[in-house]
N, C-alpha and C positions, 0 to 999 in steps of 0.2 A: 626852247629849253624847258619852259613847266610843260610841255605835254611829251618830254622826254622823260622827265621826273614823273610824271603823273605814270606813262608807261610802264617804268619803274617798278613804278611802287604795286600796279596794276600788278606788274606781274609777279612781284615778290608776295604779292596778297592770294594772288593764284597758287603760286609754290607752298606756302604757307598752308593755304585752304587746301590743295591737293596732299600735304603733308599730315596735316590736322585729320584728313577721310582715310589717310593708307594706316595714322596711327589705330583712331577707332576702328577700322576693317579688324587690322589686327587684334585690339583689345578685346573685341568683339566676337575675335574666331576664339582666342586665349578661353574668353567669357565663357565661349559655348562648349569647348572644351572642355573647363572645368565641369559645368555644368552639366554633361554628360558623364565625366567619370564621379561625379557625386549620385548621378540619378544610377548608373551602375553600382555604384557602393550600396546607393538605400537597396535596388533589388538583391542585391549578395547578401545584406544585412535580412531582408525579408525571408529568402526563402530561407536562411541560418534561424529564422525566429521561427519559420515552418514546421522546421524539422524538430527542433525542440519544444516547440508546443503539443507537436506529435508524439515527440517522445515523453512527455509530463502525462497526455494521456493514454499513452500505455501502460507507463508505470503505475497511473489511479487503476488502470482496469486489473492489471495484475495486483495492486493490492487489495480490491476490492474481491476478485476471484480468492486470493489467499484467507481476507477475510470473511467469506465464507467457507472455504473449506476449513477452517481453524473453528467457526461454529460449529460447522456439522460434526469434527471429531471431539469436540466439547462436550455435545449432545451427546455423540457414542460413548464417552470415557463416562460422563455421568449414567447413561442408562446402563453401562457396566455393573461399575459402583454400587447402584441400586440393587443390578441381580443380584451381585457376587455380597453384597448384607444380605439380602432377603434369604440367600443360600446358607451365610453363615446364622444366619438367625434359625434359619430350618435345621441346621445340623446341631443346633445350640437346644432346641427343643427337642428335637430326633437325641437324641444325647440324656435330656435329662429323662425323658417316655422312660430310656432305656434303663437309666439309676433308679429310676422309681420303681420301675418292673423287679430289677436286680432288690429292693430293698425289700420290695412287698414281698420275693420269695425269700427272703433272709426273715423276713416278720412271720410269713405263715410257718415257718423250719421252725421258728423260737415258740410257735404259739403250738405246733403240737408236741412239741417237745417237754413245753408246758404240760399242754394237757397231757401226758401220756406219763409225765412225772406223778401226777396229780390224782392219774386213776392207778398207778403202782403204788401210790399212798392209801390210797382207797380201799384197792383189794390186799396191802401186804398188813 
């Protein structure tokens, strides 16, 4: 009767034991499972950080390109600027040449008119 019970129990420790290895088998595959749709999640997540990492630097290269073209037409607008005073200063000069020329014949018109009064004084 004990090596009936021993039997027993033998084999309920076997069932047990073979229960205990089919659970962890399963935990086990469950485990690796997850573990693979987690290691698929980090590469979906990686090349999503790929792609916008790529895209941050394109966006730096195009602002970088914009901010150099926005110098260079800054340089243009200012050496504009520069002409277009330098022009206006010249026509501002060109301008007065022209009054002073106009004034000096309005002076020399008064001075012989002077003098021509001055010699009709003379011989009347």
């Amino acid at each position: 009767a004990d090596k009936a019970v021993l039997a027993e129990a033998l084999r309920a420790l076997g069932e047990a034991l073979a229960e205990a290895r089919a659970e962890r088998e399963v935990d086990g595959a469950a485990a690796a499972e997850r573990q693979h749709l987690a290691v698929e999640q980090l590469r979906g997540d990686g090349t999503r950080v790929r792609a916008a990492l790529a895209e941050v630097a394109a966006e730096a290269a195009r602002r970088s390109e914009l901010e150099g073209v926005h110098a260079h037409l800054g340089a243009r607008v200012r050496a504009i600027e520069s002409a277009l005073a330098d022009a206006v200063s010249e026509r501002r000069v060109a301008l007065a040449r022209a009054q002073a020329a106009e004034a000096a014949v309005v002076v020399v018109a008064d001075m012989k008119a002077v003098a021509e009064e001055q010699r009709e004084a003379l011989e009347g």
